[in-house]
C-alpha positions as CSV (number, residue, x, y, z in Angstrom):
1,X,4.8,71.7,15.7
2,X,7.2,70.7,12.9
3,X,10.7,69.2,13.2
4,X,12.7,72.1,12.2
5,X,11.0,74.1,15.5
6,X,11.5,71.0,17.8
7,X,15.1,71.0,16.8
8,X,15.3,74.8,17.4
9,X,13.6,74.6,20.8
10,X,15.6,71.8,21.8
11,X,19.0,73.4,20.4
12,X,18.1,77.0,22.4
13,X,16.8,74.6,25.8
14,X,19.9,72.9,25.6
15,X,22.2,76.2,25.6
16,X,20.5,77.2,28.4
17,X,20.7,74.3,30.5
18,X,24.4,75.2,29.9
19,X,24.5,78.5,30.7
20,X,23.0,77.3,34.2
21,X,25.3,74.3,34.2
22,X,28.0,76.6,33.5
23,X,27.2,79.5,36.1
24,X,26.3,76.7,39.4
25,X,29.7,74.9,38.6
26,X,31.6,78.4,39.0
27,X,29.5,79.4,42.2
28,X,30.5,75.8,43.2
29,X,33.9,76.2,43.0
30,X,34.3,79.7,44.4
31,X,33.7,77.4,48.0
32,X,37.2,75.4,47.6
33,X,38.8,78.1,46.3
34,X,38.3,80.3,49.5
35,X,39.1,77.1,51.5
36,X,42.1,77.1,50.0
37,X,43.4,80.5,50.4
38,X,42.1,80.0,54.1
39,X,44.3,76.4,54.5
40,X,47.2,78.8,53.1
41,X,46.3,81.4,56.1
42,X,46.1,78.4,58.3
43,X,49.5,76.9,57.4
44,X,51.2,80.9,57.6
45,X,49.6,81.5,60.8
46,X,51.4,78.1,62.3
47,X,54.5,78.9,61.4
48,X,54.7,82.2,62.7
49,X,53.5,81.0,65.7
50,X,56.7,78.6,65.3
51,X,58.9,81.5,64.5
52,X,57.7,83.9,66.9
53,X,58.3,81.7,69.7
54,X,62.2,80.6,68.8
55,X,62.9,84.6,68.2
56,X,61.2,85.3,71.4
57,X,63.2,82.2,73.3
58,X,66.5,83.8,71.1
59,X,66.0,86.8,72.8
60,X,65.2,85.8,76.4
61,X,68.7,85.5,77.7
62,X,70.0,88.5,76.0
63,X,67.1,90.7,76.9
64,X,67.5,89.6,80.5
65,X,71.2,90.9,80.5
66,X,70.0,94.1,78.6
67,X,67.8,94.5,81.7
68,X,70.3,93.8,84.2
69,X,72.4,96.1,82.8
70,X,70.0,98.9,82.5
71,X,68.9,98.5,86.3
72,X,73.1,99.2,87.0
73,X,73.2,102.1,85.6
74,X,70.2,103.0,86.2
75,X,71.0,103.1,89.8
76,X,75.2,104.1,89.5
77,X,73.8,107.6,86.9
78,X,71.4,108.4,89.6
79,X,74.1,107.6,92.9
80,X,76.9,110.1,91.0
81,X,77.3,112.3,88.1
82,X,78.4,110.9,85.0
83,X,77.0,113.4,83.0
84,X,80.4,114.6,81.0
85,X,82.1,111.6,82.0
86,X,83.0,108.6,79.9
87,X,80.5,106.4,82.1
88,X,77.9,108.8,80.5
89,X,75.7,106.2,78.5
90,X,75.0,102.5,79.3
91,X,76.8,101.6,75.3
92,X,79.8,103.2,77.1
93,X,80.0,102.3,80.2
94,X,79.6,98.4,80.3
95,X,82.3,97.5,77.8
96,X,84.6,99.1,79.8
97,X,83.0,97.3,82.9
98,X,83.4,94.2,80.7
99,X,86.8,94.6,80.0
100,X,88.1,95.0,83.4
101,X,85.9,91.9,84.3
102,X,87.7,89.8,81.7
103,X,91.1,90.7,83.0
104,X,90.3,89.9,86.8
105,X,90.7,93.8,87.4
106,X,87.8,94.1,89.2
107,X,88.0,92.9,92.7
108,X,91.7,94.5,93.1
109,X,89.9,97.7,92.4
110,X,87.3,97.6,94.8
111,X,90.2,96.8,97.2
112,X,92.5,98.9,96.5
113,X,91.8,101.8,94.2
114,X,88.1,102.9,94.4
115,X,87.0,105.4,96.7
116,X,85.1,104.1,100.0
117,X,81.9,106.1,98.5
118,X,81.7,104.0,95.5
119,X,82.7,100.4,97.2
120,X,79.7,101.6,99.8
121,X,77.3,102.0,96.7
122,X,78.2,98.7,95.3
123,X,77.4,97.7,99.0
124,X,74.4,99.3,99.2
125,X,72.6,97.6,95.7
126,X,73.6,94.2,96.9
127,X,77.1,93.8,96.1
128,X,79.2,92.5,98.9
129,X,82.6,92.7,97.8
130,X,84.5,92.8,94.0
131,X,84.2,89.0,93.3
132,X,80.0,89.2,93.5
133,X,80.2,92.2,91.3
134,X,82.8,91.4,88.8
135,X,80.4,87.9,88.5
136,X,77.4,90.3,87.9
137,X,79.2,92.1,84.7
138,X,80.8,89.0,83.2
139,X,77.2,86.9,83.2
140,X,75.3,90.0,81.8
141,X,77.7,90.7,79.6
142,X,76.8,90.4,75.9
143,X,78.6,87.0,74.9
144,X,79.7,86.1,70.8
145,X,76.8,83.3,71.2
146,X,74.6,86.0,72.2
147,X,75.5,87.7,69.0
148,X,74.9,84.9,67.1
149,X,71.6,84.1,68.4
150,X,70.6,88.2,67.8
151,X,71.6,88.3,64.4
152,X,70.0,84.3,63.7
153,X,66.9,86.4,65.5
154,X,66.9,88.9,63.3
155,X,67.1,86.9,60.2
156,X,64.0,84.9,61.7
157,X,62.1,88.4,62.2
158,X,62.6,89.2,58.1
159,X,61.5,85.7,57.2
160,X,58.1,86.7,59.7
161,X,58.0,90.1,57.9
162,X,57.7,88.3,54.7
163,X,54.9,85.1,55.5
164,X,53.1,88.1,56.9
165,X,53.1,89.9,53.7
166,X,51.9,86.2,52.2
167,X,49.3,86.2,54.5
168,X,48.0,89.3,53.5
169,X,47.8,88.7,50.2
170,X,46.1,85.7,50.3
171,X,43.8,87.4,53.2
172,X,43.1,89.2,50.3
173,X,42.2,87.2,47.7
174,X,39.3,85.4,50.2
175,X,35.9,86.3,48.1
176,X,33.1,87.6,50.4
177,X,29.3,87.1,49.9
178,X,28.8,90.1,47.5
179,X,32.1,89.5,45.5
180,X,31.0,85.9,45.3
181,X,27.5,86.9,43.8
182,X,29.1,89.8,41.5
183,X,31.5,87.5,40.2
184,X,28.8,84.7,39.5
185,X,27.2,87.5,38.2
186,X,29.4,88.9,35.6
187,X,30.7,85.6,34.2
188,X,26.9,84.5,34.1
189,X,25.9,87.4,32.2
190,X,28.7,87.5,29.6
191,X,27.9,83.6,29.5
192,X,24.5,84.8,28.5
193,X,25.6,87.5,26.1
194,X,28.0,85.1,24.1
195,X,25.6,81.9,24.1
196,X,22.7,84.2,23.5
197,X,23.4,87.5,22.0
198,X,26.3,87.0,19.8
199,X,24.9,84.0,18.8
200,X,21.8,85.6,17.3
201,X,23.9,88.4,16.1
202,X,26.1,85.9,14.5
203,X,23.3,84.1,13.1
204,X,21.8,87.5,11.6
205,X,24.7,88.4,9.9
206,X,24.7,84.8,8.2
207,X,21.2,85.3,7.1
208,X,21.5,89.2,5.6
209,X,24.6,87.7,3.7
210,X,23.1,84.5,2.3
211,X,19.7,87.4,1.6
212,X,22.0,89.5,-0.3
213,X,23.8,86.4,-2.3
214,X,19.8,85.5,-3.1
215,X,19.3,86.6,-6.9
């Protein structure tokens, strides 16, 4: 075997051992790069956890009044008929409870200006006189910290709308076993077409132009 072949065997040997080189390392790194998208799923799902529970704690006080309120007129809508009153809807109803609360209107009332049916109602759901129920409506009564805390809440929820869109998107970009090998794949194949194929093409186009420049 001449030198000219050795060199040629060892040129083309050498190209390959690249290709390989070339085509493990990106296999290789496919491995950090889905630990990384996972660390950034990791870190996401943390601080929703975070998040979740200070909206949820945000909302605990308020929900509880909510609640309270809902169980009153739950049980004064289905004592009398507010159908085409004022009273007719909860959204309705309680400011005006609220506002009579605030001005200390409340226990004068049941004293002197409610009918014995509805002070006997109040009675009968646990109320034992106006001071007890004018209490009830002032501490379930939406406060302006309350307000705060909903809209600070809500603010919280859109910043959770958004790390869970984040999430997704790097949920997505996680490679699984076939993309891995199609991607390994592809690159290794067009690795082989340009190191290979165009080379030789390259190389044949050299040689028909230096044939043709031949006298």
């Amino acid at each position: 075997m001449n030198k000219k072949v050795k060199k040629i065997i060892a040129r083309e040997f050498l190209i390959l051992l690249t290709l390989i080189v070339l085509t493990s390392l990106l296999f290789i790194c496919v491995f950090p790069y889905n630990s990384y998208q996972k660390n950034n799923i990791d870190k996401i799902d943390k601080s929703l956890n975070e998040k979740e529970k200070l909206t949820k704690n945000l909302h605990k006080s308020v929900n509880e009044k909510i609640e309270n309120q809902e169980w009153f007129f739950e049980k004064l809508s289905s004592e009398f008929d507010i159908t085409n009153s004022e009273y007719s809807e909860l959204k309705t109803l309680w400011p005006i409870l609220q506002r009579i609360a605030e001005n200390d209107s409340i226990e004068h009332r049941w004293k002197n200006k409610w009918e014995k049916s509805l002070t006997d109602f109040h009675k009968g759901i646990g109320f034992k006189n106006g001071k007890e129920l004018e209490t009830f409506i002032e501490k379930n009564s939406i406060s302006s910290n309350d307000s705060i805390q909903l809209k600070k809440s809500e603010e919280i929820r859109k910043e959770i709308t958004k790390l869970k869109k984040q999430q997704a998107e790097f949920k997505y970009k996680i490679l699984n076993d076939n993309e891995k090998l199609d991607l390994v794949g592809g690159i290794g194949v067009t690795l082989f077409g340009i190191l290979f194929l165009l080379r030789y093409l390259i190389y044949a186009v050299k040689w028909s132009l230096r044939t043709l420049k031949e006298k």
